[in-house]
Backbone as JSON, one array per atom type, in Angstrom:
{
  "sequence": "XXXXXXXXXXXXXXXXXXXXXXXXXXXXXXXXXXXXXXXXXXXXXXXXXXXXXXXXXXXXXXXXXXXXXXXXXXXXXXXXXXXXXXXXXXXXXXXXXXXXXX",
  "N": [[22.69, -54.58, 127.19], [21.69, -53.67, 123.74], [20.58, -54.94, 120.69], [19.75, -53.36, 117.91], [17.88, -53.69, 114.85], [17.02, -52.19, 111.94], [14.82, -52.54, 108.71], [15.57, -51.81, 105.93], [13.78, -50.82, 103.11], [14.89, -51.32, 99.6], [13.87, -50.3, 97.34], [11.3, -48.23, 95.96], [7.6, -47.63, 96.69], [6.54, -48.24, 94.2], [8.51, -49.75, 92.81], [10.76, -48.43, 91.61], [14.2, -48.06, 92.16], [15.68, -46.4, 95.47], [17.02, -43.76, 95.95], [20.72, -43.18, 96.28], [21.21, -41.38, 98.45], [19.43, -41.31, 100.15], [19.57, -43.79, 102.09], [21.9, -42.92, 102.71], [21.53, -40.7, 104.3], [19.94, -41.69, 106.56], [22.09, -43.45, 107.7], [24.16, -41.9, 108.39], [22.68, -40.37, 110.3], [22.62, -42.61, 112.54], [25.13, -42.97, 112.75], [25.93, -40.7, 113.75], [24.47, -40.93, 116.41], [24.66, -43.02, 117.63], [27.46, -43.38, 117.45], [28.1, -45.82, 115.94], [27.55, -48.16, 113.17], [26.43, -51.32, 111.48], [25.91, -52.32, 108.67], [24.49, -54.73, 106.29], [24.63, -54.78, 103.27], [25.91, -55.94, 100.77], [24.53, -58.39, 99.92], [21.48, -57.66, 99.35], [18.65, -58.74, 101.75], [15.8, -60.83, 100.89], [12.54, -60.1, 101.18], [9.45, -61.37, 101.22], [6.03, -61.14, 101.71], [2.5, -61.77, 102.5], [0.03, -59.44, 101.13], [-2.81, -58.98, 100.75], [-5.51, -61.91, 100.35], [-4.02, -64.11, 98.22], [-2.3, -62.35, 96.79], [0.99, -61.73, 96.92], [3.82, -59.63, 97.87], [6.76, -58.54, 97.27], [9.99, -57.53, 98.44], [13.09, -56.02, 98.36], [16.16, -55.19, 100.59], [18.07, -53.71, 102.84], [19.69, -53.95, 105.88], [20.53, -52.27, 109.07], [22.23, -52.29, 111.58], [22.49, -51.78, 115.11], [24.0, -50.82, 117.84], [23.19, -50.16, 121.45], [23.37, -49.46, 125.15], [20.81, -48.93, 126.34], [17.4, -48.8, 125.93], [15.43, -46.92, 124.04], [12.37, -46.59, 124.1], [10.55, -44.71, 122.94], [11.97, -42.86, 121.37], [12.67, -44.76, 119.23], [10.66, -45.41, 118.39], [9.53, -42.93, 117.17], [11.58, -42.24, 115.45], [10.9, -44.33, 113.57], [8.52, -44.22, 112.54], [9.74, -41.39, 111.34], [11.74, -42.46, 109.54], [9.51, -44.44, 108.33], [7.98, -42.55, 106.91], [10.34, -40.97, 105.22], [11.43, -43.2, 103.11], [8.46, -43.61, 101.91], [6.55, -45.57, 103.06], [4.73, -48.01, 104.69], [4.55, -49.14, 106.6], [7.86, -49.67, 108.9], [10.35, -52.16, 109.81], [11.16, -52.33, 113.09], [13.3, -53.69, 115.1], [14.57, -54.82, 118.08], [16.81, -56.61, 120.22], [17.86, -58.27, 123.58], [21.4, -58.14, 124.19], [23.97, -60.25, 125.17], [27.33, -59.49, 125.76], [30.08, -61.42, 125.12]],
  "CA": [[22.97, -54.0, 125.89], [20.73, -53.89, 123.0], [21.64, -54.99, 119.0], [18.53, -52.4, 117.14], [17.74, -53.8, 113.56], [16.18, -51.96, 110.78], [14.95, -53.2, 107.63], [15.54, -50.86, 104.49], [13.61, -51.44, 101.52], [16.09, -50.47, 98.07], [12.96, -50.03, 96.15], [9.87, -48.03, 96.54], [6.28, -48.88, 95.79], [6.51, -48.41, 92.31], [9.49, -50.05, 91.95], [12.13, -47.67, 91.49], [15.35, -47.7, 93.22], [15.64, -45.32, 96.35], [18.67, -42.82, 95.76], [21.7, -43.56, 97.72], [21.26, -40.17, 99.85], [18.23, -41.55, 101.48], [20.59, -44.61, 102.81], [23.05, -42.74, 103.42], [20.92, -40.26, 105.42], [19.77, -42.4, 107.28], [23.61, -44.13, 107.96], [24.77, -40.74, 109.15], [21.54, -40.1, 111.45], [22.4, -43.87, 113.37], [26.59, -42.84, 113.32], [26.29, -40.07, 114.84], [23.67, -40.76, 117.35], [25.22, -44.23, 117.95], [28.89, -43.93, 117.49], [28.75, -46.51, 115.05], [26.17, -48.7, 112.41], [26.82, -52.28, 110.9], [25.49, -52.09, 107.56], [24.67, -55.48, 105.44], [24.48, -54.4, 101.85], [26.01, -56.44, 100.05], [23.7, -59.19, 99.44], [20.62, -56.95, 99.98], [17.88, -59.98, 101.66], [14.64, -60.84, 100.01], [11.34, -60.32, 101.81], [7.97, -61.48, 100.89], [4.41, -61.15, 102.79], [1.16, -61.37, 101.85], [-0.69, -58.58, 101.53], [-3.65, -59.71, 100.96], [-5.51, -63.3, 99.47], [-3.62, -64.39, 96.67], [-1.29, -61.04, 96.86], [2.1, -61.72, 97.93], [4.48, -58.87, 97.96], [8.21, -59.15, 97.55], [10.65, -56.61, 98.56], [14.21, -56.15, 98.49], [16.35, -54.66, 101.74], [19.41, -53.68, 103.71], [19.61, -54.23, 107.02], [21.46, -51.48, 109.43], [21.44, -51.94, 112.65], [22.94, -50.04, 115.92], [24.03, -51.13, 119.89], [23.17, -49.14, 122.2], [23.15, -49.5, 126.39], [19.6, -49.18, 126.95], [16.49, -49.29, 124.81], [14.74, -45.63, 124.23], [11.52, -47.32, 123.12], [9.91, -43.75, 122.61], [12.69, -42.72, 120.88], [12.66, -45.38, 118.43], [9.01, -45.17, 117.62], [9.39, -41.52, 116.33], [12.09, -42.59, 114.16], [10.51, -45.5, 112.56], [7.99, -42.89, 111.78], [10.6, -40.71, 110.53], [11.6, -43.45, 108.3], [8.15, -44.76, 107.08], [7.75, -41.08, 105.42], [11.24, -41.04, 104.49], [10.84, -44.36, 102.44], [7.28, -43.85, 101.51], [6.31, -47.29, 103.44], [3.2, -47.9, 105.34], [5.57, -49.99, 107.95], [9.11, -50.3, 108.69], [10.71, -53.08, 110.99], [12.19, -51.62, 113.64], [13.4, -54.69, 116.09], [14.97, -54.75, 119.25], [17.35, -57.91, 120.78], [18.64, -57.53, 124.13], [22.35, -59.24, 124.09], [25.0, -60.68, 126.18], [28.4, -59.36, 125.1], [30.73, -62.41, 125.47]],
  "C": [[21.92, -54.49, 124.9], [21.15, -53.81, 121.73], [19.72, -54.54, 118.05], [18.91, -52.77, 115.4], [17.05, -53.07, 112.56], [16.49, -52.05, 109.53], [14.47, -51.77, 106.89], [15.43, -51.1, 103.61], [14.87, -50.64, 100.56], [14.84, -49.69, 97.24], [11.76, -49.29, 96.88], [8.81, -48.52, 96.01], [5.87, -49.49, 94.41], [7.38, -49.0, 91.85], [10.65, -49.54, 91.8], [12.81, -47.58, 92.79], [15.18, -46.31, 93.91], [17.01, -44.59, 95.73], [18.73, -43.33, 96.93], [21.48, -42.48, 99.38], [20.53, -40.34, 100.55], [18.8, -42.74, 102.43], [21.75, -44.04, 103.63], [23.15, -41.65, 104.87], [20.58, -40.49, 106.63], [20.92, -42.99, 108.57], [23.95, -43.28, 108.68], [24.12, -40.35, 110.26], [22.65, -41.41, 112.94], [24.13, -43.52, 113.69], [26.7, -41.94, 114.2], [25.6, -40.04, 115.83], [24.29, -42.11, 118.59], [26.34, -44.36, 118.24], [29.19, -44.83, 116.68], [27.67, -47.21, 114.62], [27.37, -50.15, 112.24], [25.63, -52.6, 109.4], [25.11, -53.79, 107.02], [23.68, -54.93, 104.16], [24.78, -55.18, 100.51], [25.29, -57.61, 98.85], [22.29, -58.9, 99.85], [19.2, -58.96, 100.39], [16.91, -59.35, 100.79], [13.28, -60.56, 100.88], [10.37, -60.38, 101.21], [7.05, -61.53, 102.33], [3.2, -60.92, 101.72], [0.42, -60.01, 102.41], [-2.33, -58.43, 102.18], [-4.65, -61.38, 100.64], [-5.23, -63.47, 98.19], [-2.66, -63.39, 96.38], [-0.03, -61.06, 97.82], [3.36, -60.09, 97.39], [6.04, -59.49, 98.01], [9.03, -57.42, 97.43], [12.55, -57.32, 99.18], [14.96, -55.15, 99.41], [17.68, -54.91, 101.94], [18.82, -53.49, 104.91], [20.71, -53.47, 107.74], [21.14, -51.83, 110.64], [23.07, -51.46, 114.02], [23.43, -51.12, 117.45], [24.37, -50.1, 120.41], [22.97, -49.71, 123.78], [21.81, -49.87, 126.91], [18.59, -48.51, 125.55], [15.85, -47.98, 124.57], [13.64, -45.57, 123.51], [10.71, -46.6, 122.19], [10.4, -43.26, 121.75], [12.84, -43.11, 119.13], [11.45, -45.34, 117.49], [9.12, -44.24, 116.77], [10.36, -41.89, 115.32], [11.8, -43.65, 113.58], [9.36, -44.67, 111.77], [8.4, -41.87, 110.79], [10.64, -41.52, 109.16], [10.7, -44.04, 107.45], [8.21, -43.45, 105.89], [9.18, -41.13, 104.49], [11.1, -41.67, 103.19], [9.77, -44.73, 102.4], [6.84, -45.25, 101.83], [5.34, -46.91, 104.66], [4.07, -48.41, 107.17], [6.5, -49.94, 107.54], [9.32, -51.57, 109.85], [11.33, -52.24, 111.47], [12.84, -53.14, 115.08], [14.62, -54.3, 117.03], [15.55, -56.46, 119.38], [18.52, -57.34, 122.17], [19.96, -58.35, 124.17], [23.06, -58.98, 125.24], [26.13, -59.97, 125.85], [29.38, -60.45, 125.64], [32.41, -62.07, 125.37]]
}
């Protein structure tokens, strides 16, 4: 089994908040493809990176992510794609963990 993370900026480049419908677009894509999402929203995290020297970047994010059986790596690619355009972003995270279920 596999626990599929992606990171959702709130903000775009400029700054301005995303509308909800692009979250929630998203949410509905991963329920019904999945059967089910785990959302953390509440305390959206923080991310920084440098961009480049002396240029750090800070972005703010929800984190959705998915379990699924087996990994559909091709699959995934095209929708992280999807999502870059979606959310005007050069990169998204898209991560992969394969788990135990205990």
């Amino acid at each position: 089994m596999f626990l599929i993370q992606i990171l959702l900026p709130l903000y775009d480049n400029q700054g301005r908040r995303l509308p909800a419908a692009v979250h929630g677009m998203t949410r509905d894509e991963l329920v019904g493809r999945f059967g089910g999402l785990t959302a953390y929203t509440r305390a959206p995290a923080s991310g920084l990176w440098q961009e480049d020297a002396g240029h750090t970047v800070h972005d703010e994010l929800v984190i959705y992510e998915v379990m699924a059986d087996a990994l559909d790596a091709s699959w995934w690619r095209e929708y992280r794609q999807t999502l870059e355009r979606r959310y005007a972003q050069a990169e998204l995270v898209v991560r992969a963990h394969e788990i135990v279920q205990l």
